[in-house]
C-alpha positions as CSV (number, residue, x, y, z in Angstrom):
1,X,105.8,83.9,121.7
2,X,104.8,85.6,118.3
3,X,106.6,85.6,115.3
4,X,106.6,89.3,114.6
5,X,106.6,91.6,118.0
6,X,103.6,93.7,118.7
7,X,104.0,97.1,118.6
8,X,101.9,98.5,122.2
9,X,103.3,102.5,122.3
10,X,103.2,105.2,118.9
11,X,107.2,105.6,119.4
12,X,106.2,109.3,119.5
13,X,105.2,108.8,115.5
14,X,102.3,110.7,115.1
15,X,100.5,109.0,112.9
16,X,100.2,105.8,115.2
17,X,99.7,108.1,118.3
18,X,95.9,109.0,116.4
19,X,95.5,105.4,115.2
20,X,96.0,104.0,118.9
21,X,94.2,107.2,120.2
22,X,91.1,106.3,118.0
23,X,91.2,102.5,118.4
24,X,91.7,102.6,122.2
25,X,89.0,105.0,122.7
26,X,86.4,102.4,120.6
27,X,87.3,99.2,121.7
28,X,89.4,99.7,124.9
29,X,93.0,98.3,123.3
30,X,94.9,98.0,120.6
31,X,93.9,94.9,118.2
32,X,96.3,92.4,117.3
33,X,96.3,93.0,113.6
34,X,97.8,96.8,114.5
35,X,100.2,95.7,116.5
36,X,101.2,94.3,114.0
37,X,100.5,96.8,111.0
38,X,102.3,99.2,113.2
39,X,105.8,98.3,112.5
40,X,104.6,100.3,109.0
41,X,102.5,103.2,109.4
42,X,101.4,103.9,105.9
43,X,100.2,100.3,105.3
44,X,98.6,100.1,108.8
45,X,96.6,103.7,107.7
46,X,95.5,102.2,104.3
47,X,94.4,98.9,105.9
48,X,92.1,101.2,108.5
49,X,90.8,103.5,105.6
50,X,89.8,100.1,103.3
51,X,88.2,99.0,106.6
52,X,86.4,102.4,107.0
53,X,84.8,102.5,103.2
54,X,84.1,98.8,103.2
55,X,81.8,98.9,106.7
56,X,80.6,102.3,105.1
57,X,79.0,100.7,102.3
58,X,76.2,98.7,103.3
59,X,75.6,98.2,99.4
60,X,78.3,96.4,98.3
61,X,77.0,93.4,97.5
62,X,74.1,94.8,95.5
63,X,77.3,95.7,92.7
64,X,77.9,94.3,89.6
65,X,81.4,93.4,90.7
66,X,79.7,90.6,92.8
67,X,76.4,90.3,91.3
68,X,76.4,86.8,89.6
69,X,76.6,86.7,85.5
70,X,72.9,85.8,85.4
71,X,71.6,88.6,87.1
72,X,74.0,91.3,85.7
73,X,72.9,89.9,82.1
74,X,69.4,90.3,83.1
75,X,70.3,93.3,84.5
76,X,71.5,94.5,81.0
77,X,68.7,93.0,79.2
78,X,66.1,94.9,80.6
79,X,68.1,98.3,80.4
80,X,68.9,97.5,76.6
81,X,64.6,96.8,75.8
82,X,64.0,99.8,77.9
83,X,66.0,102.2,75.9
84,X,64.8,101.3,72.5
């Protein structure tokens, strides 16, 4: 038995009728994490929209926010010798 109950039907809330709508219709059910982000709508919407721009961005490791320090300080070595 879980800890927290899964939440299966929107409870005629709108905004989990479209989440369960969307997810049912791309993977056939309802995940277990939304079950359980379910019990609060506006967290379980942020969690799908981080989701949604993290698979967007293909890039992401290519950024300086997970580049390592050597090559984002070689990175700014050859802009800084470029520009003089």
């Amino acid at each position: 038995m879980p800890r927290v109950q899964e939440i299966d039907d929107s409870r005629e809330d709108a905004t989990l009728a479209e989440a369960f709508q969307t997810e049912r219709e791309r993977f056939g059910d309802l995940l277990n994490p939304t079950k359980i982000m379910a019990h609060c709508p506006p967290i379980l919407v942020a969690a799908k929209a981080l989701n949604s721009r993290a698979s967007f961005r293909k890039d992401c490791c290519r950024s300086s926010i997970f580049a390592s320090p050597r090559s984002t300080a070689a990175r700014s070595e050859s802009t800084s010798t470029s520009s003089v």
